[in-house]
N, C-alpha and C positions, 0 to 999 in steps of 0.2 A: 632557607639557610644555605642551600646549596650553591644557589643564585648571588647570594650576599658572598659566599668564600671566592666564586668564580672570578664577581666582579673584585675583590680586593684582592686576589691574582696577579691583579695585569702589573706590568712592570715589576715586576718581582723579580731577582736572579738568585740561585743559590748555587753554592758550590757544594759537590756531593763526590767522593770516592765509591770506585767499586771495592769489589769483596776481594779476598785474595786470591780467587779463582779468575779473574781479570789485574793482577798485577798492582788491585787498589789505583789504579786508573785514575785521575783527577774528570770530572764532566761537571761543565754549568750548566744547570737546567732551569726552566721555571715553570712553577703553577700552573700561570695563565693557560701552556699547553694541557695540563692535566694537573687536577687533585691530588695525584696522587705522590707527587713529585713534592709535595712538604714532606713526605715520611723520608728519616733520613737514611734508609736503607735501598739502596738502588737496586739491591735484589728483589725487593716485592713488589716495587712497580710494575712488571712487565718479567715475571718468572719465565713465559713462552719464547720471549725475543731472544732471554740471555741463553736459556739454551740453547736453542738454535745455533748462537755464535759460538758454545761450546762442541757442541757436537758436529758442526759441518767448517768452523777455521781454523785452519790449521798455520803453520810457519812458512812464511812467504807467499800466504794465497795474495790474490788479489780479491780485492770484494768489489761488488757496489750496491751503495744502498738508495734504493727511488725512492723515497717520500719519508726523507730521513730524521722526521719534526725536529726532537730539542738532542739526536745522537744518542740515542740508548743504544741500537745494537751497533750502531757505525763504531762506536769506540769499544764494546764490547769484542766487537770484530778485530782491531785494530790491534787489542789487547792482544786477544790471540793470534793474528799472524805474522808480532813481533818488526822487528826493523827491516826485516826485507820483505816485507808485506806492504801492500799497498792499497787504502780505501778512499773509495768517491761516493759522496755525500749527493745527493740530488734533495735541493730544498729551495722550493719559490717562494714561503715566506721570507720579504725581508727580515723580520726579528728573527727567525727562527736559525734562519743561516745565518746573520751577525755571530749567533749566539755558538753556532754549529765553529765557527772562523776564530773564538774566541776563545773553545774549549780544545782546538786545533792548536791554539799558541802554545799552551801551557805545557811545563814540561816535565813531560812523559817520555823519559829515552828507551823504554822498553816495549814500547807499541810500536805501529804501524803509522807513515803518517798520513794525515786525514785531510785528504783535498775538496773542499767545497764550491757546488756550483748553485748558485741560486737562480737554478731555472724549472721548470714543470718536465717530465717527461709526458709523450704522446705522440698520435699516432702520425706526426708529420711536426718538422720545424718552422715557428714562427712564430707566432704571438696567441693568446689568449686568455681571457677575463680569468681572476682570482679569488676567491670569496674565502674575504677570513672568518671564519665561524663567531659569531653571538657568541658562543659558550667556547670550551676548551678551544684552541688551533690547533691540535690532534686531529681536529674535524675540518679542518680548510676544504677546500674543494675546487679543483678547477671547474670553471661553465660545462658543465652539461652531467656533472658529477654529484657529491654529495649524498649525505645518509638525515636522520631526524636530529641524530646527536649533534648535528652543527646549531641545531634553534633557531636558521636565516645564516646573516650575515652582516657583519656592521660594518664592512667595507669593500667595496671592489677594487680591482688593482688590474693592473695588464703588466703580464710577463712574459717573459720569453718560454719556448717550448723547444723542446731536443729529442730527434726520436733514439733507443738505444742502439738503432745500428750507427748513429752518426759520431756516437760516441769514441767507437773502433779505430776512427782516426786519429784521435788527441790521445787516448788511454792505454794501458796493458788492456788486453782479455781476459773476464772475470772469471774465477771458477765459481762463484756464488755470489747469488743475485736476488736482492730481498727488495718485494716492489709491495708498497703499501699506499695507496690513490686512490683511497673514499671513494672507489663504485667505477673508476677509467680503467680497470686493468686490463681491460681488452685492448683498448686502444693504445696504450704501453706494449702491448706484447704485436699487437700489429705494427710497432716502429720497430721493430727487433727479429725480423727474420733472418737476417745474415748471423744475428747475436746466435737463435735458439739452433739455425743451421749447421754454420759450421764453428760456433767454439764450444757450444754446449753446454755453459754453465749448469750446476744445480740452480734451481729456481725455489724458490717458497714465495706462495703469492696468497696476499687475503682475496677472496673470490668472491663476490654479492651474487644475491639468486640470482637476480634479473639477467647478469652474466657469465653464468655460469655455464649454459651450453656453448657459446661461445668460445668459453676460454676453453673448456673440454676440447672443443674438437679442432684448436689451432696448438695445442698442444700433441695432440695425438699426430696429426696433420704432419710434428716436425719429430713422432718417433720419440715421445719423451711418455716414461708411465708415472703415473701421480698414487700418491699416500697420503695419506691423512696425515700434517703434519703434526699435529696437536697430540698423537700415540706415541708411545716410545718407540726405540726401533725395533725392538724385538714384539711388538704386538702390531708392526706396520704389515700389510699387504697390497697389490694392488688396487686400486679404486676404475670403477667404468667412468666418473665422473669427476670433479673438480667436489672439494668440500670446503667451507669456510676458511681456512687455513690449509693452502694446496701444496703438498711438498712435491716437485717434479723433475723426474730426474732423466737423464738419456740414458740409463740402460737400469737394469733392474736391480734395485740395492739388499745389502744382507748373502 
């Protein structure tokens, strides 16, 4: 059954408001990215993301979001840091950033506005293969990436690639930096030395095992200590490691 919903997904768009703790926000989303985007409540799709954008954007931040599927926290973000606030969307699927470009037109004077780039972040600019997932596009994955939950892939594509320090020259500098890349967050964060050096963003990053020392200690490397983002803040402490949802910040919060 599940496989039957997926497949009758695809092309699907809806139009969805946030809650009034995002300003009721207008966002199109669709299925095809996730299930769970027919329920018409945008708050229980992804409870973790929107807090996030509650408790770390504030008025006039700048955000950017890597691997920013159909815009959940990009406009959640956008929400909160209002009109002199500024967000960058990072999304290599074509539908996905059409979709991202679409829900950027609509008008919302009370947000931030939401600049889209339909490129891959990684650890160097240029090109590389795309795989849009068999099942949801929550699960894309660039070549050398990917988790089980993509099922394969029914298409390959070649895209462009941007590392985040190159960013620095077209953008403001972010104070938060939400990087979500199906199993590459390594090689994200190794495009972004200048980023974690000297502007510092707060980071929240999903971590896989397999990368997990890794990001551990290229984080540490630039003097940033990591929490468990998934805790509230008052049950956050230091972590020696990276966790599935890595909150990392350049100096010690609370």
């Amino acid at each position: 059954m599940r496989r039957l919903a997926e497949l009758l997904s695809r092309g699907v768009v809806l139009r969805r408001r946030f809650s009034a703790r995002f300003g009721r926000v207008p966002l199109l989303v669709t299925p095809e990215s996730s299930l769970r985007y027919w329920h018409w409540s945008l708050d229980r799709v992804d409870p973790f993301l929107l807090d996030l954008a509650e408790e770390f954007v504030g008025p006039g931040d700048m955000v950017w979001d890597v691997g920013a599927n159909v815009g959940l926290f990009a406009f959640a973000a956008a929400a909160r840091a209002g009109p002199s606030g500024r967000v960058l969307a990072l999304e290599p699927d074509p539908l996905l950033a059409g979709l991202l470009r679409r829900s950027a037109a609509l008008d919302a004077p009370a947000r931030a506005p939401v600049e889209v780039l339909a490129v891959a972040a990684d650890a160097a600019c240029g090109s590389a293969e795309f795989h849009i997932s068999s099942r949801g596009r929550a699960a894309n994955y660039l070549a050398g990436g990917g988790s089980s939950q993509a099922g394969g892939s029914r298409e390959v594509i070649l895209v462009s690639t941007v590392t985040l320090d190159s960013l620095l020259d077209r953008f403001p500098a972010p104070r938060f930096v939400k990087i979500d890349v199906e199993n590459l967050e390594y090689r994200v964060l190794q495009g972004a030395s200048r980023v974690l050096a000297s502007v510092r963003p707060i980071v929240v990053c999903e971590v896989c095992g397999r990368a997990a020392p890794l990001v551990t200690r290229l984080f540490h490397q630039f003097g940033y200590t990591l929490y468990n983002a998934e805790l509230p803040a008052s049950h956050r402490s230091p972590l020696p490691a990276t966790v599935r949802n890595t909150l990392a910040c350049p100096a010690a919060i609370g």
